[in-house]
C-alpha positions in Angstrom: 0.0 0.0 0.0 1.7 3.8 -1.0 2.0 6.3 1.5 -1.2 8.2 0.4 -3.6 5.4 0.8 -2.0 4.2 3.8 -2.5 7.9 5.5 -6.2 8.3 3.9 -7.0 4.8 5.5 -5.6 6.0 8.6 -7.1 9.7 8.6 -10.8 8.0 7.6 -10.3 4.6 10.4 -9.1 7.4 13.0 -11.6 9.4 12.0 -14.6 7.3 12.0 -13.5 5.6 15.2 -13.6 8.4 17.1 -17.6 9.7 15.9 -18.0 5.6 16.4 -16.4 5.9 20.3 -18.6 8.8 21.1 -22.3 8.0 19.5 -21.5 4.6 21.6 -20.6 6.3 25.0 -23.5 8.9 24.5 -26.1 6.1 23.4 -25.1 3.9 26.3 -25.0 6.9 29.0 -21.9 6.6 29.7 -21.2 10.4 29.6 -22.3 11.5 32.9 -21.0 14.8 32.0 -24.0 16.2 30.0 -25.4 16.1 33.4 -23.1 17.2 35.7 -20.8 19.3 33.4 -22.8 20.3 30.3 -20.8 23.3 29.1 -17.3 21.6 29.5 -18.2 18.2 28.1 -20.1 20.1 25.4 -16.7 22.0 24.5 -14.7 18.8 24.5 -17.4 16.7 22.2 -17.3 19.7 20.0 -13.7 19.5 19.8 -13.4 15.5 19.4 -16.1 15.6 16.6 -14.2 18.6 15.1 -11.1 16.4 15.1 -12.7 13.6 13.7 -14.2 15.4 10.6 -11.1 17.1 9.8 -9.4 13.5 9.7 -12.4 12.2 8.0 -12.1 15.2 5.1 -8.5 14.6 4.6 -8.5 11.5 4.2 -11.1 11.6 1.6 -8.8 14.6 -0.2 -6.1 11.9 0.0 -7.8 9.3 -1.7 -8.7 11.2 -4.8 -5.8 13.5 -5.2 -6.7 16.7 -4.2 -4.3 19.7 -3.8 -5.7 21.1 -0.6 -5.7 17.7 1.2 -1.9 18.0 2.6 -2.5 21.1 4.7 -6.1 19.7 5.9 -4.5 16.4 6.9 -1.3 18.5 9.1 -4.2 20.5 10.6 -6.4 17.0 11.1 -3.1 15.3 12.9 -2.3 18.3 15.3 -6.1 18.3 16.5 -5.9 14.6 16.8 -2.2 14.9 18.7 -3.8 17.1 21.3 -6.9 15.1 21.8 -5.1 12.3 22.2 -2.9 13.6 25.1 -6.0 15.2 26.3 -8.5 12.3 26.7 -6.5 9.4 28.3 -6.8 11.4 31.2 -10.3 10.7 32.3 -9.3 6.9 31.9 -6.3 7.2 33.8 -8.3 8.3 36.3 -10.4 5.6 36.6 -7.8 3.1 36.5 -8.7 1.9 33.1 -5.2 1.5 32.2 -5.8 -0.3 28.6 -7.1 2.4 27.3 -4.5 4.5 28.2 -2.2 2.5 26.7 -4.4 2.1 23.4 -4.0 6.3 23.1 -0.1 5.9 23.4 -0.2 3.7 20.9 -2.3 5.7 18.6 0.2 9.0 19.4 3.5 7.3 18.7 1.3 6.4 15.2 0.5 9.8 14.7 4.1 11.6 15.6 5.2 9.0 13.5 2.6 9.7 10.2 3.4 13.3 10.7 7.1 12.8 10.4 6.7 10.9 7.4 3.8 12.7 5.9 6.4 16.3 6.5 9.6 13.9 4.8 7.4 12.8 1.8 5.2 15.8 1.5 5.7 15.9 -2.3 4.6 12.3 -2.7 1.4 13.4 -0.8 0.7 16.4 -2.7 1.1 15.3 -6.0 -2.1 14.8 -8.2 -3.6 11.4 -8.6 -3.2 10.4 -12.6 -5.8 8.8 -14.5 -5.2 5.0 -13.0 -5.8 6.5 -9.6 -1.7 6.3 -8.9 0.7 9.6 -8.1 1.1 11.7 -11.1 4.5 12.3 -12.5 
């Protein structure tokens, strides 16, 4: 698999996971928060789904070449860097110690997709050509 569909499968799994995570916790009631701290959870859902369509976008872009992709995916990572130092937190503190793990897992990922993606950044810009492959 190239480096472009690689990160667009990331970006849209990342992406999809995250709206997945959160209709699942809000469905099942597990965010106590609307109750007790409806202003500040609100801020924080607005900022996870945020994240999550900005990943969702660029890696869409990705997959079919477009120019504006690159900088929307670099904007996508950062917001998914700091959400992802941000929410192990509340896991942490209740001892759920998997899922803190899981999100350093998923941050050395991204550190590491961002590195690549700023090291390759032609290869991710270039236009698609007509057999769906980098241009020349």
């Amino acid at each position: 698999m190239d480096l472009r569909r690689a990160t667009a499968v990331f970006a849209i799994i990342v992406g999809a996971m995250m709206f997945a995570q959160w209709a699942f916790f809000i469905a099942a009631g597990e965010v106590t928060e609307l109750d007790t701290e409806p202003i500040r959870i609100s801020f924080h859902l607005a900022a996870e789904f945020l994240t999550a369509t900005a990943l969702v976008v660029a890696g869409l872009g990705l997959a079919k070449g477009k120019s504006w992709s690159f900088p929307v995916l670099m904007l996508a990572l950062g917001m998914l860097s700091y959400t992802i130092i941000v929410s192990p937190g509340y896991f942490a503190q209740e001892g759920e110690y998997v899922l803190v793990a899981m999100f350093a897992v998923l941050w050395i990922l991204t550190l590491a997709l961002v590195f690549i993606a700023l090291k390759r950044e032609a290869e991710l810009r270039s236009p698609l050509n007509k057999e769906g492959g980098p241009g020349s």
